[in-house]
N, C-alpha and C positions, 0 to 999 in steps of 0.2 A: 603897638598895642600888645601886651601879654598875654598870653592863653587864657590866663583866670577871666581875663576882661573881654572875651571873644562871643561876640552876639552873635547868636546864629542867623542866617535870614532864611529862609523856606524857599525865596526865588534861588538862591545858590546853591550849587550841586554840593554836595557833602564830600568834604574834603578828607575824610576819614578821621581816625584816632587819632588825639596830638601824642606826641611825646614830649618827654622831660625838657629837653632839646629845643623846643619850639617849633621841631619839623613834622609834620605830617605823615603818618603811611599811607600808603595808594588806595583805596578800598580791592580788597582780593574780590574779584567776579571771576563765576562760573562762564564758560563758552556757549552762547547761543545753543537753543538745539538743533539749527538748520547746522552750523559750524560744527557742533560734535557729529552732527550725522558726514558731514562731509569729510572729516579727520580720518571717522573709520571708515569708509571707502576707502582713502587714499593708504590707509593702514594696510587693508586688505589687498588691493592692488600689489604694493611692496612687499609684504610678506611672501603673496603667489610669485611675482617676478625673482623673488629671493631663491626660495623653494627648488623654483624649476631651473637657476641656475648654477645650484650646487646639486639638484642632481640631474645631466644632462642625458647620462643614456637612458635613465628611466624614461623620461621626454621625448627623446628620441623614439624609444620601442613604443611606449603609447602613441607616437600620431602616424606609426609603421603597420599598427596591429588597426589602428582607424582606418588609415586609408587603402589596405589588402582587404578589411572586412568589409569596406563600402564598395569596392568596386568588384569582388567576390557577388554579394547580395545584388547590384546593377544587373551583373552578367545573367545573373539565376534566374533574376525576377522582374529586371526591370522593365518599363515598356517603351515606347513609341512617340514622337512627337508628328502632330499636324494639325493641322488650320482649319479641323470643322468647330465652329464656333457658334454662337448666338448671340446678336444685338437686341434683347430682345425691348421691347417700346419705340423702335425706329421703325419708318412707313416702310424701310426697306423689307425688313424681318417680319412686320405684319404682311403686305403683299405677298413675300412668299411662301408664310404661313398657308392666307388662302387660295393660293395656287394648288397649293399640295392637296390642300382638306377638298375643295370643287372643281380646280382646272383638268380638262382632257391629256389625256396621256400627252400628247404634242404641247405642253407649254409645264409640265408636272416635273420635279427632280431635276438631274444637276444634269448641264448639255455639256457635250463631250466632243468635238469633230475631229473625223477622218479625212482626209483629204489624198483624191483621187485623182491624178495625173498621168494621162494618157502619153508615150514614149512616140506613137508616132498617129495622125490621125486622130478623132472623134473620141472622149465617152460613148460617145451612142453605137462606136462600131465596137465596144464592149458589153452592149445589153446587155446577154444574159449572165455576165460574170458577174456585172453589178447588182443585176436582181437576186444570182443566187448567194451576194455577199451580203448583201440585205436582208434576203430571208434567217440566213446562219445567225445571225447579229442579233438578230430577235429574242432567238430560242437560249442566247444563252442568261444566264441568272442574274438579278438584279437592273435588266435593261428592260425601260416602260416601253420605249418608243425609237425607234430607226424610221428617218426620212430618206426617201428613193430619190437623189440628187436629182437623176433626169425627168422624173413627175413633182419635183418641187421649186417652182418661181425662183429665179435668183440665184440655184443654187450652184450652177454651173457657168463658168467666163464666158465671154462673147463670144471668141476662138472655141468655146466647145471641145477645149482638151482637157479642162480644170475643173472637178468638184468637190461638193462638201459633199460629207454625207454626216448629219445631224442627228446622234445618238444621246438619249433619257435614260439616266441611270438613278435607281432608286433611291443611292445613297452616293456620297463622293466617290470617284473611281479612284483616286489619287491615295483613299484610303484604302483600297485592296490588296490584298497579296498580291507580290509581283508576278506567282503562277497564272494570276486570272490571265497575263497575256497570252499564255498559251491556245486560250480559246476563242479570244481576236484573231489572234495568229492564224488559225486554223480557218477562221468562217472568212479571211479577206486573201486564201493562199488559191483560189482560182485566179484573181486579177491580177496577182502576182506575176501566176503562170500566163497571164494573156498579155503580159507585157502593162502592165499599170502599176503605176509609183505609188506605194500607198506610206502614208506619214501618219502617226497621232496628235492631236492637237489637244489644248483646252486640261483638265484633270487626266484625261485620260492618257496624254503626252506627259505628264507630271511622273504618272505611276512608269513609263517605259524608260524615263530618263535615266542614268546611272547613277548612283549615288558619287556622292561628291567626297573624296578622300586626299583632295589638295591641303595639303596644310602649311605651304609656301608663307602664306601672310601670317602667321604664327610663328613661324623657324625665322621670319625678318624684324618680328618684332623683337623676340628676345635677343637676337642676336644684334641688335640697334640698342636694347636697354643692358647689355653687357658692356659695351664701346663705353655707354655713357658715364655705368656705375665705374667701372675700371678707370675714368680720365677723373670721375671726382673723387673714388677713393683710392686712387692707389695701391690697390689692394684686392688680389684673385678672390682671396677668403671674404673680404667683405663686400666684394661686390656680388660675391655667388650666391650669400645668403639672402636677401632679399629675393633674388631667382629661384631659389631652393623651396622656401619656406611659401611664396607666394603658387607656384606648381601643385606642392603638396597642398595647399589649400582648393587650390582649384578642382585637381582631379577629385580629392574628396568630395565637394561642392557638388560636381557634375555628376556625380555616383548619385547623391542622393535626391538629386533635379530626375535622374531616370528612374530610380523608385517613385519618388511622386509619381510622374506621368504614367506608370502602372496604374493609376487610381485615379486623378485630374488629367483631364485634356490640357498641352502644352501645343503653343504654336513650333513651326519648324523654325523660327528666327530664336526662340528660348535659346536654347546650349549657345549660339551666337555671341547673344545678348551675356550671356552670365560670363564666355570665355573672355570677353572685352573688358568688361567689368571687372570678372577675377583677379586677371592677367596686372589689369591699371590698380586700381585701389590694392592689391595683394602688394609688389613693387613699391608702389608708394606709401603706405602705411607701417612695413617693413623696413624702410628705408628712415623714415620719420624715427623708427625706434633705438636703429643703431648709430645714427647720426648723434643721436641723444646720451646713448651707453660710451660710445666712444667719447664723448666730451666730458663724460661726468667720471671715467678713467684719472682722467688729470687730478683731482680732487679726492678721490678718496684711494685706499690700497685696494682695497678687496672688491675682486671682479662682481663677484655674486652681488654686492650691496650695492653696485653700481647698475649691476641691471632688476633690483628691484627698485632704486631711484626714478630708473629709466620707464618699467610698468609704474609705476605710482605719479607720473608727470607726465610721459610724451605717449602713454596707454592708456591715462585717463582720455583723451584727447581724440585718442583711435575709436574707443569705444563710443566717445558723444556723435565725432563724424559719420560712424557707422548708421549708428541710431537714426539721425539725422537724413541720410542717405533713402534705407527702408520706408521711415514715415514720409520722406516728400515722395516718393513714388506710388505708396498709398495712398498719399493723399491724394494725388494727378488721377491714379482712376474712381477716387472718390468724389470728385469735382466732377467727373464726365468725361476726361479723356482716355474714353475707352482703349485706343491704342495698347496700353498698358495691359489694360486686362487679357486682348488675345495674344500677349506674348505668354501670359500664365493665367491661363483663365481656369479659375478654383469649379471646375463643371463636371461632375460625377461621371 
């Protein structure tokens, strides 16, 4: 059939203009808008990946001048992480609501034990060190209540060498200056002298603990993800960077996890939490990228275009996981499991 003689039908797609020829042009169409919106992303992407890899010391000194000014400002200003928190609508967090608002000093605030351990002989043949460690224990600040181990049921072992002594602090001990030991120190330094083992237990064994500056299992991790990066790449320079770049992220990260906690209450597992985290996703997201720039090397000459190839594909990819990561953890304490929340609980 000829073109002159060509019916149209309405059920068939329109095959375009004919030509002279008998042959058809394609109909020219526009790109969806979801597709153009997607182009320029991936434009944008490539162009910044382009950018930052023709100019590298500039890149360099900005994420130098980032991560001296975050950890500068940490050092100035930042605050404290720990675990006073609130469940609040759980029968837990109601009861101890009204403990606080009605209950007597002996069941009020947070209990803290002393444990009393006699070197030879009786508690009882330390009476009055324990009464006047008792009384001292009272007067000092933030304490509702001291129970007298030898006037309180149960509180002492059967042998009669071993007690509690059961101390009501207004507020967490665990959250106090470490100097408040000072004046524990002082009010339990007769039993000392009378030959009695005295131990902290509970918050208030929390606050006397030493801090913890082992970073063993950090120096074996990286030093296990260099082994690893070095046997797949062959290579000091490319194994380093991924180690490089993931650190500097981190220390950043954690500079500004201690600003927040100046202003939100953070649980003491937070820095934990983010250094695991950092440390894994930093490595592997990092490593996802130049896996990617190294392959796309082959293909074209110029490095720069190679690693804006590399942001524009194996960086879109970074960014959705990212994304992806934040909202499911959102969403876990938006569902109820609060767990989440006392790791970063957003509480003024």
């Amino acid at each position: 059939m000829s073109p002159a003689h060509r019916i149209a039908d309405p059920a068939l797609p329109d095959e375009g203009p004919t030509r002279n020829d008998g042959m058809t042009d394609a109909p020219q169409t526009s790109p969806e808008p979801h597709h153009r919106e997607a182009l320029s992303d991936v434009g944008r992407l490539h162009r910044l990946g382009r950018w930052c890899a023709r100019r590298p010391w500039w890149v360099i000194t900005a994420w130098l001048l980032v991560l001296l000014t975050a950890l500068g400002a940490d050092r100035a200003w930042g605050g404290t992480y720990d675990d006073d928190f609130a469940l609040p609508g759980t029968a837990v967090q109601t009861g101890a609501d009204l403990l606080d608002a009605h209950g007597s000093d002996q069941v009020r605030g947070t209990a803290s034990q002393i444990v009393l351990h006699a070197d030879a002989g009786s508690l009882d043949a330390h009476r009055d060190a324990v009464g006047t460690a008792v009384t001292e224990l009272k007067e000092l600040p933030e304490v509702v209540s001291v129970a007298d181990p030898l006037s309180t049921p149960g509180a002492v072992s059967a042998d009669g060498t071993t007690g509690i002594v059961t101390v009501r602090f207004a507020e967490n001990p665990a959250r106090f200056e470490t100097s408040y030991l000072d004046g524990v120190d002082d009010a339990v330094h007769d039993l000392r002298a009378d030959g009695v083992d005295v131990e902290y237990g509970g918050p208030l064994g929390q606050l006397a603990r030493p801090k913890a500056e082992d970073r063993l299992s950090e120096v074996i991790g990286l030093a296990t993800a260099v082994v690893v990066l070095l046997a797949g790449f062959g290579s000091l320079a490319a194994a380093g960077l991924p180690l490089l770049t993931a650190v500097v992220g981190l220390l950043s990260g954690m500079a500004l996890l201690g600003l927040l906690a100046a202003t939100f209450t953070f649980g003491n597992a937070a820095p934990t939490l983010a250094t695991m985290m950092g440390l894994g996703v930093g490595i592997d997201y990092a490593l996802f990228l130049i896996t990617r720039h190294r392959r796309l090397l082959h293909d074209v000459d110029d490095p720069a275009e190679a690693a804006g190839r590399a942001m524009a594909t194996s960086g879109r990819a970074v960014i959705v996981a990212a994304a992806t990561v934040a909202l499911a953890l959102g969403g876990l304490y938006a569902s109820g499991v609060t767990f989440i929340g006392t790791l970063a609980s957003p509480r003024a």
